[in-house]
LOZA-543555 format. One line per 5 residues: number of its first residue (from 1); their letters; for each residue z, x, y of N, C-alpha, C. Coordinates in Angstrom, 3 decimals, decimal comma. Layout:
<recs>
NUM	A	Z/X/Y/Z/X/Y/Z/X/Y | ...
</recs>
This chain:
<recs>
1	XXXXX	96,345/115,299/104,496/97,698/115,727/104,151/97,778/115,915/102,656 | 98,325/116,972/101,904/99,030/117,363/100,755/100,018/116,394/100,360 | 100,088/116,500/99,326/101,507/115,768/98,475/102,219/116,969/98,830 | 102,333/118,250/99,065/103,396/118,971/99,176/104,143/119,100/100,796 | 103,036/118,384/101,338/103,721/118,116/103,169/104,658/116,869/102,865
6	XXXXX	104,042/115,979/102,062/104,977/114,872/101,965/106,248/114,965/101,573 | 106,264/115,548/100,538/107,363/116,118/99,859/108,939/116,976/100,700 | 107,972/118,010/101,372/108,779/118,797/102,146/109,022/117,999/103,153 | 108,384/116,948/104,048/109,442/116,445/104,862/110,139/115,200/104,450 | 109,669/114,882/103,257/111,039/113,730/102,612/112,345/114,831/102,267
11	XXXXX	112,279/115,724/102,089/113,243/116,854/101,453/114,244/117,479/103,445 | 113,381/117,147/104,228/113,793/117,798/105,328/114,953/117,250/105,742 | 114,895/115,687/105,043/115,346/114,484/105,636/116,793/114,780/105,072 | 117,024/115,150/104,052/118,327/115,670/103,182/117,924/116,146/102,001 | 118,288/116,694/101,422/118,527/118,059/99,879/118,830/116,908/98,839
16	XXXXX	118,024/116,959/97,296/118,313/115,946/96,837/117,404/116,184/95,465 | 117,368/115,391/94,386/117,205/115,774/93,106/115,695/115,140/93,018 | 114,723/115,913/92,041/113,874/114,879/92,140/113,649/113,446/91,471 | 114,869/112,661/91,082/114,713/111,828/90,555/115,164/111,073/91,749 | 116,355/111,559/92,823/116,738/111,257/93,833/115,377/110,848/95,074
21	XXXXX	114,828/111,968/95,151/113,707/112,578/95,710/112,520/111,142/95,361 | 112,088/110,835/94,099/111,049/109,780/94,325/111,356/108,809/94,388 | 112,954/108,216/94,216/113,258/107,096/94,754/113,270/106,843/95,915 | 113,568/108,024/97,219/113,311/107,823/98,458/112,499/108,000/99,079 | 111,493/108,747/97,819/109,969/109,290/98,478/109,300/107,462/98,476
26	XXXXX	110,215/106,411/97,282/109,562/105,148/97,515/109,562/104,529/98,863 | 110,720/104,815/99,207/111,160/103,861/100,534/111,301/104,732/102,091 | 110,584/105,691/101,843/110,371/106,267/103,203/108,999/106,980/103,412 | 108,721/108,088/103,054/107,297/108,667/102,982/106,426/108,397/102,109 | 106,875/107,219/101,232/106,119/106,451/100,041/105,674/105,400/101,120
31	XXXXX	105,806/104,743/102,375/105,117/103,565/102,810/103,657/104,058/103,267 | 103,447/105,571/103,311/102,595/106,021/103,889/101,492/107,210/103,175 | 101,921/107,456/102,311/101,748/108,827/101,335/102,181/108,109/100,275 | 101,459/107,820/98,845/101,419/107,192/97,238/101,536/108,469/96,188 | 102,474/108,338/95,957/102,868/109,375/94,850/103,034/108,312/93,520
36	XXXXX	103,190/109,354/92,145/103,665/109,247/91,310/105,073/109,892/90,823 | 106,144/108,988/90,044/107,199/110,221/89,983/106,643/111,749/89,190 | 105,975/111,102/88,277/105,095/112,826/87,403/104,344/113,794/88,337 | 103,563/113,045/89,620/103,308/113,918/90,684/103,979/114,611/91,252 | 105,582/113,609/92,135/106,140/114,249/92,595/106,936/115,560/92,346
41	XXXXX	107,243/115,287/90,962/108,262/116,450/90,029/107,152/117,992/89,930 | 105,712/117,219/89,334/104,751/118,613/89,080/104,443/119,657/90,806 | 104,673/118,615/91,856/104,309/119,263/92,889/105,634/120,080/93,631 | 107,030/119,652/92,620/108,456/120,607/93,396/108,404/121,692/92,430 | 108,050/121,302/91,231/107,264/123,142/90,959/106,938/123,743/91,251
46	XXXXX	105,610/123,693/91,745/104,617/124,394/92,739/105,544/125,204/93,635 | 106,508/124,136/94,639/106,764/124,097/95,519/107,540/125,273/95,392 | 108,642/125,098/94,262/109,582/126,218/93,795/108,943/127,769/93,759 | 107,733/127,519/92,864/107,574/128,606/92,827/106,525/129,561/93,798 | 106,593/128,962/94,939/105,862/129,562/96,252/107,169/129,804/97,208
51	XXXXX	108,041/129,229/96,660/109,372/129,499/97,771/109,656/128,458/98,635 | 108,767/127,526/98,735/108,709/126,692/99,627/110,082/125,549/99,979 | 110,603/125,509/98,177/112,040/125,140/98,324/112,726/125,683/97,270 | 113,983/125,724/97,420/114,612/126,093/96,214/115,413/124,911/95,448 | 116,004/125,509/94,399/116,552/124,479/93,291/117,848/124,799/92,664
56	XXXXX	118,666/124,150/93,121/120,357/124,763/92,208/120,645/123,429/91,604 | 121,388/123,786/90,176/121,627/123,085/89,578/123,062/122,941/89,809 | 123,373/121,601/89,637/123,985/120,683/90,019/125,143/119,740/88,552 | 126,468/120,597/88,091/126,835/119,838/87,134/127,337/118,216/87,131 | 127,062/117,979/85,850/127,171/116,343/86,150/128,222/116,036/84,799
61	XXXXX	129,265/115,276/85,118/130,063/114,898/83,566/129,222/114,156/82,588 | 128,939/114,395/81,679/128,341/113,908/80,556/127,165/114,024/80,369 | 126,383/114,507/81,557/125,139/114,197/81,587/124,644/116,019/81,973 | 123,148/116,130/81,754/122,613/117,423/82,315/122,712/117,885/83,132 | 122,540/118,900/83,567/123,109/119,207/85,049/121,829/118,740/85,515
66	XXXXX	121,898/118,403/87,106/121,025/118,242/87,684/120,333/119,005/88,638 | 118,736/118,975/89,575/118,381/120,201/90,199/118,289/119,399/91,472 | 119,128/120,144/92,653/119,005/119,639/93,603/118,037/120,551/94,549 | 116,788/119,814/95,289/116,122/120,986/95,964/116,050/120,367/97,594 | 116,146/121,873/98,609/116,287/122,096/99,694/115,330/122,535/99,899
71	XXXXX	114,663/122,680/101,000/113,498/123,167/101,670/113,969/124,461/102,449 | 113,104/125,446/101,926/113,725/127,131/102,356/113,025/126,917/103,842 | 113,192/128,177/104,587/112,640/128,488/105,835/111,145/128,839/106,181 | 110,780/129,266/105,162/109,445/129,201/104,505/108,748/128,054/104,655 | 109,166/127,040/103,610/108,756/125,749/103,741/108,541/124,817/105,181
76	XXXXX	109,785/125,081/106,017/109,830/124,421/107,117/109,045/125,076/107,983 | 108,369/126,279/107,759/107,419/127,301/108,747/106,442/126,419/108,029 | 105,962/126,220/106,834/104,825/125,825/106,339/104,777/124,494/106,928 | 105,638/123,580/106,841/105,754/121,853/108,038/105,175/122,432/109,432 | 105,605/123,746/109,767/105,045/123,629/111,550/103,935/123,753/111,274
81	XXXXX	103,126/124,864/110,663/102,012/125,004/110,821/101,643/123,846/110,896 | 101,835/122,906/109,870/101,034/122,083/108,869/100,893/121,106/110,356 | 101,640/120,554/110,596/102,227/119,642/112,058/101,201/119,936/113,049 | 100,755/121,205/113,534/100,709/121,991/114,532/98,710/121,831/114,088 | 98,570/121,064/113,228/96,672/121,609/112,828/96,596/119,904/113,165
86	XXXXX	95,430/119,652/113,724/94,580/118,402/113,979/94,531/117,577/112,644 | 95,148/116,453/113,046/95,176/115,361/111,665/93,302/115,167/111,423 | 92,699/114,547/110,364/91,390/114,115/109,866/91,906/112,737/110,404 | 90,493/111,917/110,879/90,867/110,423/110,638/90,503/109,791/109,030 | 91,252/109,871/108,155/90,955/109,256/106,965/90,305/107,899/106,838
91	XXXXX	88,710/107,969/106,285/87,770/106,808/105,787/89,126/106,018/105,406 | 88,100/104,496/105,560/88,954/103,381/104,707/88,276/103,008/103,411 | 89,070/102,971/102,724/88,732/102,268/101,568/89,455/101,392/101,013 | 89,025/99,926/100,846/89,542/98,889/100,683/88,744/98,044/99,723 | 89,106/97,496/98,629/88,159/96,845/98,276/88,425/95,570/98,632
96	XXXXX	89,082/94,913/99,585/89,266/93,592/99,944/88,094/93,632/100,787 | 87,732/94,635/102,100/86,707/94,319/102,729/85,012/94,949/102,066 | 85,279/95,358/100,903/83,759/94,994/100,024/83,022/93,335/99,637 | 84,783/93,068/99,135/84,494/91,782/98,538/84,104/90,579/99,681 | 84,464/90,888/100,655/83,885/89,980/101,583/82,308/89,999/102,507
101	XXXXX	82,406/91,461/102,130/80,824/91,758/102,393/79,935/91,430/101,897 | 80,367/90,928/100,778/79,101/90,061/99,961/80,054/89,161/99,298 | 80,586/88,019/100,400/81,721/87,011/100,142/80,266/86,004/99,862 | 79,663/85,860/100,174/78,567/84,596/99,958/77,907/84,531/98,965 | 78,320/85,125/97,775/78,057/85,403/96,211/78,938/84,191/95,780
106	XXXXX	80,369/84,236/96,149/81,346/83,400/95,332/81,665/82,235/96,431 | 82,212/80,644/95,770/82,413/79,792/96,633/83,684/80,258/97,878 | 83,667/80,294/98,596/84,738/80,364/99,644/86,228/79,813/99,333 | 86,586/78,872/98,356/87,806/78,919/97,773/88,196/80,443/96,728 | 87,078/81,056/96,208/87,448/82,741/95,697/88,331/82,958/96,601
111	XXXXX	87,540/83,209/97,714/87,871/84,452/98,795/89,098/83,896/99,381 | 89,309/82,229/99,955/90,568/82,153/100,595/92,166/82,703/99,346 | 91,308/82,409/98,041/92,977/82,420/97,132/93,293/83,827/97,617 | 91,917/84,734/97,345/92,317/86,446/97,411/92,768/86,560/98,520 | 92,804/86,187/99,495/92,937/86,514/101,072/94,280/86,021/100,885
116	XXXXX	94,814/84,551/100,372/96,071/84,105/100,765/96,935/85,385/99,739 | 96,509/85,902/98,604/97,351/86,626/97,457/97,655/88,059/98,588 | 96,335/88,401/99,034/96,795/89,941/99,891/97,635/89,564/100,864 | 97,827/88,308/101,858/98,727/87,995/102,675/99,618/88,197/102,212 | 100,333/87,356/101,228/101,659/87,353/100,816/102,572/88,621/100,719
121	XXXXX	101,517/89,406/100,195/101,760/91,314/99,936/102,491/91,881/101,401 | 101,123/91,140/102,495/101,524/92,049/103,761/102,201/91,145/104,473 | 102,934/90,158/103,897/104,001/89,421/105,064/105,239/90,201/104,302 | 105,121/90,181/102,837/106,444/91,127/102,406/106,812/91,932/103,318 | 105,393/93,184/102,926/105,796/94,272/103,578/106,067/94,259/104,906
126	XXXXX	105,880/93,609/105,979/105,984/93,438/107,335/107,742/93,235/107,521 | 108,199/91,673/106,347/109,782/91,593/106,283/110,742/93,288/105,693 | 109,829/93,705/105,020/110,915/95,054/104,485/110,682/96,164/105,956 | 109,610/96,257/106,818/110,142/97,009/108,006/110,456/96,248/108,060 | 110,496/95,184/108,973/111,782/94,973/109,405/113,012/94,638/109,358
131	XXXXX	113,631/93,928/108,297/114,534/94,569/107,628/115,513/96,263/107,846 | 114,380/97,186/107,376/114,863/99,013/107,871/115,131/98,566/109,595 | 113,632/98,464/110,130/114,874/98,192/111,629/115,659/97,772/112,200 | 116,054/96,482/111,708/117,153/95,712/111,898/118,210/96,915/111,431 | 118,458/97,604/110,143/119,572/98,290/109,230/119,357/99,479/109,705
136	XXXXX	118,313/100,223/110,586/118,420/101,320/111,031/118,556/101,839/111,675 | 117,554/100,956/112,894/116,825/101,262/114,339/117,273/100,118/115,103 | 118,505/99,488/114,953/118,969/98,513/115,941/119,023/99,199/117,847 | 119,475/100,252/117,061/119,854/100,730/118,277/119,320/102,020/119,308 | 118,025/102,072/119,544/116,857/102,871/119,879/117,979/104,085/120,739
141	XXXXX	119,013/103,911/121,885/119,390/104,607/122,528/120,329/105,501/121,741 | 120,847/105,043/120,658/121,907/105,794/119,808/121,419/106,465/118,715 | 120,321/106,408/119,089/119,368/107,305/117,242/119,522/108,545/117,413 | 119,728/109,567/116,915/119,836/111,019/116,458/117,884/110,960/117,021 | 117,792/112,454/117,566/116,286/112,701/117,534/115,353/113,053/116,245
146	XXXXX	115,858/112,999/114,755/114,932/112,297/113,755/115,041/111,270/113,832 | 115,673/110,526/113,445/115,613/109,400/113,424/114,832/108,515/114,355 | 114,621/109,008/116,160/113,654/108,528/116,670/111,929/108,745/115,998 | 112,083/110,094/115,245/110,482/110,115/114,928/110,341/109,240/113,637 | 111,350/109,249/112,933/110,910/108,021/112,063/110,850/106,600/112,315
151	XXXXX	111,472/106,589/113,581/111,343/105,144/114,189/110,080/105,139/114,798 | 109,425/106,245/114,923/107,801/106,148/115,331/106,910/105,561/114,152 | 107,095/106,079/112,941/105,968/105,751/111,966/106,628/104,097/111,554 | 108,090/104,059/111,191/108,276/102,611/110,918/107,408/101,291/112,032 | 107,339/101,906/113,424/107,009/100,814/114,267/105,277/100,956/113,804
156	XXXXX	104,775/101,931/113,711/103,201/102,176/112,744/102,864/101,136/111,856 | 103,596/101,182/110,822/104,028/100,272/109,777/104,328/98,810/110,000 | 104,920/98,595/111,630/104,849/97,456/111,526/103,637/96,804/112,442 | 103,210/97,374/113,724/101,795/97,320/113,910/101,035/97,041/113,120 | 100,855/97,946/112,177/99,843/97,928/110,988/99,763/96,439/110,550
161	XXXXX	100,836/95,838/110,141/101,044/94,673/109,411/100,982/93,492/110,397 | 100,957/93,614/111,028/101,264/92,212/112,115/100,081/91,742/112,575 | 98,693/93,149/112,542/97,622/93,180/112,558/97,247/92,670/112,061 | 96,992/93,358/110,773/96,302/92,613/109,429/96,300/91,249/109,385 | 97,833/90,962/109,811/97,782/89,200/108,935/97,098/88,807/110,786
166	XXXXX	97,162/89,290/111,389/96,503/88,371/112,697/94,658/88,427/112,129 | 94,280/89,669/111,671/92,980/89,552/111,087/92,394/88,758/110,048 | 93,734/88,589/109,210/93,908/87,648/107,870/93,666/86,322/108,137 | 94,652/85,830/109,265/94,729/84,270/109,781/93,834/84,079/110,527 | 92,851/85,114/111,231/91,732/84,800/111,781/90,368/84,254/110,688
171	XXXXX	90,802/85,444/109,463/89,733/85,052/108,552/89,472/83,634/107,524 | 90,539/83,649/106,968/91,245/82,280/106,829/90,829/81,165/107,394 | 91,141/81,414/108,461/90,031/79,639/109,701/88,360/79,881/109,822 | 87,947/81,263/110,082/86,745/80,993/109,605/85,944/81,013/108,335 | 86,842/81,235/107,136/86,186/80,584/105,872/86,219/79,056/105,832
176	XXXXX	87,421/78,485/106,315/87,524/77,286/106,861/86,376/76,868/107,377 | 85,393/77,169/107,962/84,374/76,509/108,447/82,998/76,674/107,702 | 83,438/77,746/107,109/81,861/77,975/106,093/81,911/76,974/104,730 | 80,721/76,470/104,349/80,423/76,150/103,265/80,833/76,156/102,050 | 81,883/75,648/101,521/82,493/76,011/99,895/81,700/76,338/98,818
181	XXXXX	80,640/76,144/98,423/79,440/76,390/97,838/79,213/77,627/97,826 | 79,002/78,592/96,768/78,406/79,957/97,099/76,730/78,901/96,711 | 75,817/80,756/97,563/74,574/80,017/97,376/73,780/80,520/95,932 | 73,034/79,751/95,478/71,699/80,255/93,842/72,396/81,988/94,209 | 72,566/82,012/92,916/72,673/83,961/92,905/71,639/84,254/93,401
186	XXXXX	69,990/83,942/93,717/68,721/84,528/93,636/68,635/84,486/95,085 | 69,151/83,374/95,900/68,870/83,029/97,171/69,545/84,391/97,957 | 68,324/84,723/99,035/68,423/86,368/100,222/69,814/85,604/100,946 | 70,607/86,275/101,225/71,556/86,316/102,275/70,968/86,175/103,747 | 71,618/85,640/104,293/70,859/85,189/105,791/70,915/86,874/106,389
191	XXXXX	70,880/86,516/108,015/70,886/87,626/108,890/72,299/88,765/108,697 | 72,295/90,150/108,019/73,289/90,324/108,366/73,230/92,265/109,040 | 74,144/93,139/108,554/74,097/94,654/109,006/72,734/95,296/108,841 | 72,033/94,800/107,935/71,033/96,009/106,977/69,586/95,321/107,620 | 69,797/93,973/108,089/68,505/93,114/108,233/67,732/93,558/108,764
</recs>
């Protein structure tokens, strides 16, 4: 996926400024897609000037006017296509599961602090969905039909997380059983992928 798919369907969602725009690009297509605000602004350029959305300015008392942008018909033809082509499964890259791949370098209190520090991250994030569903998606039968598809990726989001820490708290008990001691830097690693 493009930063400019992201864009156009945070924009689909309602018409809105881009300062407007990456604050909600934080809390909606930001849980899933990582922008910058300097990204987001350089890519409604682009966007502008392919047609993809347009931009009216917007007076404000005291202040500059502002640019509010909508997604033309164009743009929303460019979402079907875009929709309509076979997702990639995107590699992972993590460096939490490097560091454990060669966790038997450092004593096993390393790895539990790092493990308990990334928990904390993903019990947040697990409370802020839910939180949005509690404030959004209380009510599955009364949702508008967007709002059901964003109640698809939020429940993603929370899968995602409920996972992790079940993988987390699994890992957790079995550092629990290994050895606190890392071993001589020089000493071979026992049996492992490559052996």
């Amino acid at each position: 996926m493009a930063l400019s798919h992201a864009i156009l369907s945070a924009l689909t969602d309602r018409p809105c400024s881009g300062y407007d725009l990456a604050k909600q690009f934080d809390g909606s297509v930001g849980f899933f897609w990582h922008a910058s605000h300097q990204q987001i602004y350089r890519e409604l350029t682009k966007l502008e000037q392919q047609a993809l959305v347009t931009a009216e300015a917007v007076p404000q008392a005291g202040k500059p006017d502002k640019k509010v942008y909508r997604v033309t018909e164009a743009g929303q033809a460019t979402l079907r296509d875009w929709i309509a082509q076979p997702s990639k499964c995107t590699p992972t890259k993590d460096d939490l599961l490097v560091k454990l791949f060669v966790g038997y370098l450092v004593p096993t209190t390393t790895l539990r602090l790092t493990l308990e520090h990334e928990r904390a991250q993903h019990v947040k994030a697990l409370e802020s969905y839910r939180a949005i569903e509690r404030t959004y998606f209380a009510d599955p039968e009364a949702m508008s039909l967007a709002a059901r598809y964003q109640y698809i990726t939020l429940r993603n989001g929370i899968h995602f997380e409920t996972s992790w820490l079940t993988w987390c708290d699994e890992t957790l008990a079995t550092l629990a059983t290994l050895p606190a001691d890392a071993p001589s830097p020089w000493a071979k690693p026992g049996q492992g992928l490559h052996s």
